[in-house]
C-alpha positions in Angstrom: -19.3 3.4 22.3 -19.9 0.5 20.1 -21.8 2.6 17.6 -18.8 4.8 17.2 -16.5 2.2 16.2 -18.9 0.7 13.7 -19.1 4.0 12.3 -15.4 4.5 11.4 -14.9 1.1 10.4 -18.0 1.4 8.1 -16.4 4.2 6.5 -12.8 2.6 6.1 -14.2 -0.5 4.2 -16.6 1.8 2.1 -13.4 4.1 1.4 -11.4 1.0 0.8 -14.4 -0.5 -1.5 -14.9 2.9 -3.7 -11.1 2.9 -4.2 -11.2 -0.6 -5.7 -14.3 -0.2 -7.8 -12.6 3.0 -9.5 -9.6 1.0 -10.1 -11.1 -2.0 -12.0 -11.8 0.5 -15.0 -8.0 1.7 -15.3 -6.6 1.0 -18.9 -3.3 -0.9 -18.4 0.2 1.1 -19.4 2.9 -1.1 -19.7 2.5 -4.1 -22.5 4.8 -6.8 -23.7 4.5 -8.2 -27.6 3.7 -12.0 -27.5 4.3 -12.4 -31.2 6.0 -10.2 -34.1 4.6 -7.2 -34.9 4.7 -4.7 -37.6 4.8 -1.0 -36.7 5.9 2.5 -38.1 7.6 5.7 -36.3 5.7 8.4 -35.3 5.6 11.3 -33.3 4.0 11.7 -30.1 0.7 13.4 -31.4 0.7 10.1 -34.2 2.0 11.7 -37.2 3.7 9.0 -39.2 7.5 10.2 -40.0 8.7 7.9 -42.3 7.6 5.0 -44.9 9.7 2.5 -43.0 8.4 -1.1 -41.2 9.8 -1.8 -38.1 9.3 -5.5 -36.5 9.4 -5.2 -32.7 10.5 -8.6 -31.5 8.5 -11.0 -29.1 8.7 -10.0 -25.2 9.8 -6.4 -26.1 7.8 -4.5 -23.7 6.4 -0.8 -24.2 4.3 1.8 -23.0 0.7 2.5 -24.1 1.4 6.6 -24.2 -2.2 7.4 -26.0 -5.3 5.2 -27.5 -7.1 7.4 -30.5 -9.9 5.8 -31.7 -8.3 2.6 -33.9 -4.3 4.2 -33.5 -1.9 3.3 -30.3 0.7 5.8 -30.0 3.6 3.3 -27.9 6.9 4.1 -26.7 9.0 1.2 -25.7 10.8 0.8 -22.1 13.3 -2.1 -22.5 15.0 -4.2 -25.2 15.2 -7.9 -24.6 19.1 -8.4 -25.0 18.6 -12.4 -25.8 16.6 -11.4 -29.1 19.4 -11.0 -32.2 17.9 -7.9 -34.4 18.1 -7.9 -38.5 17.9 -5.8 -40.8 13.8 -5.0 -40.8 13.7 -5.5 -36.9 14.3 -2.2 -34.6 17.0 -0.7 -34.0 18.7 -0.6 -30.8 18.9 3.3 -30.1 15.1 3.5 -30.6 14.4 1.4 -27.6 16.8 3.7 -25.9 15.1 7.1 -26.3 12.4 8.9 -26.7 10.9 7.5 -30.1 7.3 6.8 -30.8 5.6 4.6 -32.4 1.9 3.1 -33.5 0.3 0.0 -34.1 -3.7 -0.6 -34.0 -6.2 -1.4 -31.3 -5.7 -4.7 -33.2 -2.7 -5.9 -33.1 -2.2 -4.1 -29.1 -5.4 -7.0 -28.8 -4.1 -10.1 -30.5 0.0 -9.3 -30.3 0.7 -8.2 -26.8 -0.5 -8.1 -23.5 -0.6 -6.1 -20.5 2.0 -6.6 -17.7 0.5 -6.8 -14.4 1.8 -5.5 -11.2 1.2 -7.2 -8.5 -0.9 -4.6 -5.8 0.5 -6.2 -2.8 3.4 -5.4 -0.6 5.2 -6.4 2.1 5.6 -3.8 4.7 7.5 -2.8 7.6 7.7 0.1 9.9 7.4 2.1 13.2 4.3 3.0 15.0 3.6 5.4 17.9 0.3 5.4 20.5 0.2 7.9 22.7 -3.6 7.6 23.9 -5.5 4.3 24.3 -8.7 3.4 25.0 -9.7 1.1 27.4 -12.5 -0.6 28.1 -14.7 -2.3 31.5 -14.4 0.5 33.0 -13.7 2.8 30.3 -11.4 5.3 30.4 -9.0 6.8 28.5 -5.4 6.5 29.2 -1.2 8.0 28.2 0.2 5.1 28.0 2.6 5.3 25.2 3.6 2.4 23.2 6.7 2.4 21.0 7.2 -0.2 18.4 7.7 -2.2 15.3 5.1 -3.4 12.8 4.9 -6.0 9.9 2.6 -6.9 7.2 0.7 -6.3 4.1 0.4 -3.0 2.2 -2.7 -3.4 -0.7 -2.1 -0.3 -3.0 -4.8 1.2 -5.7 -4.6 2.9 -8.8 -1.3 4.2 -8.2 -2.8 7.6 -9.9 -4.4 7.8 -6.7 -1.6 7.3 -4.5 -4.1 5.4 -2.2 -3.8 2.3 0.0 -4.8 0.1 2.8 -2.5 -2.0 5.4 -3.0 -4.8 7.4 -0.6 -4.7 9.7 0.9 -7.0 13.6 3.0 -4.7 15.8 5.0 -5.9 19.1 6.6 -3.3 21.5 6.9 -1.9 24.7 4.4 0.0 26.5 5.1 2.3 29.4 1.8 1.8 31.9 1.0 4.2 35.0 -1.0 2.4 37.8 -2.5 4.0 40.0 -5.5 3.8 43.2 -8.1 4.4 40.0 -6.5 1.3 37.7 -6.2 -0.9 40.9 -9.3 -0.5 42.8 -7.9 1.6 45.4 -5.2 -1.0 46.0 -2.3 1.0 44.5 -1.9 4.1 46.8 0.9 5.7 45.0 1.0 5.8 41.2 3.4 3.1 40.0 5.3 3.2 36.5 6.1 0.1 34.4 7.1 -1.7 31.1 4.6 -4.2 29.6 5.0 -6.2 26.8 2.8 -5.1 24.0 1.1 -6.8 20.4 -1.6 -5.4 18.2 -3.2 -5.7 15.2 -4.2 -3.1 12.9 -5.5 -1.5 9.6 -4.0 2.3 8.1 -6.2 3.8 5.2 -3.4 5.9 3.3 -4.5 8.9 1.2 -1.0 10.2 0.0 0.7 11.4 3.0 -2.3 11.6 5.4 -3.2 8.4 7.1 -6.4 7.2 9.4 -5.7 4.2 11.6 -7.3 1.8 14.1 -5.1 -0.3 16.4 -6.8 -3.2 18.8 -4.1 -4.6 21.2 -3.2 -6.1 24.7 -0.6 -5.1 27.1 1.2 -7.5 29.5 3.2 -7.2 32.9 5.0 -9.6 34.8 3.0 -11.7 37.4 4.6 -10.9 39.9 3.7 -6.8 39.0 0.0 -8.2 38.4 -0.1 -9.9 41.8 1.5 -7.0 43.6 -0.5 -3.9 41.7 -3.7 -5.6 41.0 -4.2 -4.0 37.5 -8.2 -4.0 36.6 -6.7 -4.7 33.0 -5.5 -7.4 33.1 -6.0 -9.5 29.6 -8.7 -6.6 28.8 -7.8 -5.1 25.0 -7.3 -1.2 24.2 -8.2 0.7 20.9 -5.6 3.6 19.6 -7.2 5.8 16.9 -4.5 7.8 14.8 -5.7 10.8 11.8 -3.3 12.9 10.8 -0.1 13.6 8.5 2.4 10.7 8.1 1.3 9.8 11.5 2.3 5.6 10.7 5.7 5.3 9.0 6.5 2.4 7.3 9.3 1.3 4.5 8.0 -0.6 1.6 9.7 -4.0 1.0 9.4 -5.5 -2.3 
């Protein structure tokens, strides 16, 4: 069985690596103007409209809408509010809709800069395994754990609505013992609650997600002593592929 497991890891990471190399060649969208800089109206294809220089004031931030050859068609997203506006700056109402406007390749180099977006998330969420796999002897088992999970969401290019968690979950397991999970000790088949924690790592495509899950599940002494459970301290493996089958909320 080990050469199975090395095998989907293998091609998580690879997915996971692809992903980020695709990524790294992304031209950056949103910009913010360090300095002053000149620009005239537009329309969206890069037509000039009018004769007129606008200044767009430092920290004004816009969107890079297209990039022909020397021309950046922009569009900006938000007006910085502590900036006063004269009489050659731009008007209010053109931060406000849907006007255009382009500078060069130029000045988008030496007079703004793009604003990055951090790819990291904190997440939290629900997760459900019905089947785990257990190991020494191995067997496979429906003992059905419901919980909570925490922890780290990486995103790529958001394009590709693509993403990889690293994720801690705690909850409660419901575990069937039996004369097969004791040894022969157990006559009648025995159900109770264990305490359960796991870690694992979700490869999201969209809405369908693949999953691995490596966790322990723990009963009382007392029930230990009294059922002899062969796995005791032992880990279990959950495997999930499907739609939405992980669902988590986003917290930013």
């Amino acid at each position: 069985m080990k050469w199975y497991f090395k095998i989907v890891f293998t091609v998580i990471i690879s997915s996971a690596y692809h992903l980020s190399r695709a990524q790294t060649s992304a031209i950056p969208m949103l910009y913010e103007f360090v300095i002053e800089c000149p620009l005239r109206k537009c329309d969206i294809i890069g037509n000039t409209l009018d004769s007129t220089v606008y200044v767009a004031p430092p920290k004004s931030k816009f969107t890079l809408i297209e990039l022909k050859q020397d021309i950046c068609i922009i569009r900006f997203t938000l007006l910085n509010a502590s900036k006063k506006i004269n009489t050659n700056a731009l008007p209010v109402e053109d931060f406000s809709t849907y006007t255009y406007f382009y500078i060069t390749k130029a000045q988008l180099d030496f007079k703004a800069r793009p604003i990055t977006r951090s790819n990291l998330d904190l997440v939290v969420g629900n997760v459900i395994t019905p089947v785990k796999l257990r190991f020494a002897p191995f067997d496979f088992t429906k003992d059905i754990t419901l919980g909570s999970t925490f922890g780290v969401k990486y995103s790529f290019a958001k394009k590709q609505n693509a993403a990889v968690d690293g994720l801690l979950g705690i909850g409660v397991s419901s575990l069937t013992i039996d004369s097969t999970s004791s040894q022969g000790k157990t006559q009648q088949p025995v159900d109770l609650l264990a305490f359960s924690t796991s870690l694992g790592i979700v490869v999201e495509f969209g809405n369908a997600q693949v999953g691995a899950f490596l966790g322990f599940d723990f009963i009382s002494n007392k029930n230990q002593n009294e059922y002899h459970w062969i796995y005791r301290n032992k880990p279990w493996v959950s495997f999930g592929l499907g739609y939405s089958i992980f669902s988590f909320n986003i917290k930013k």
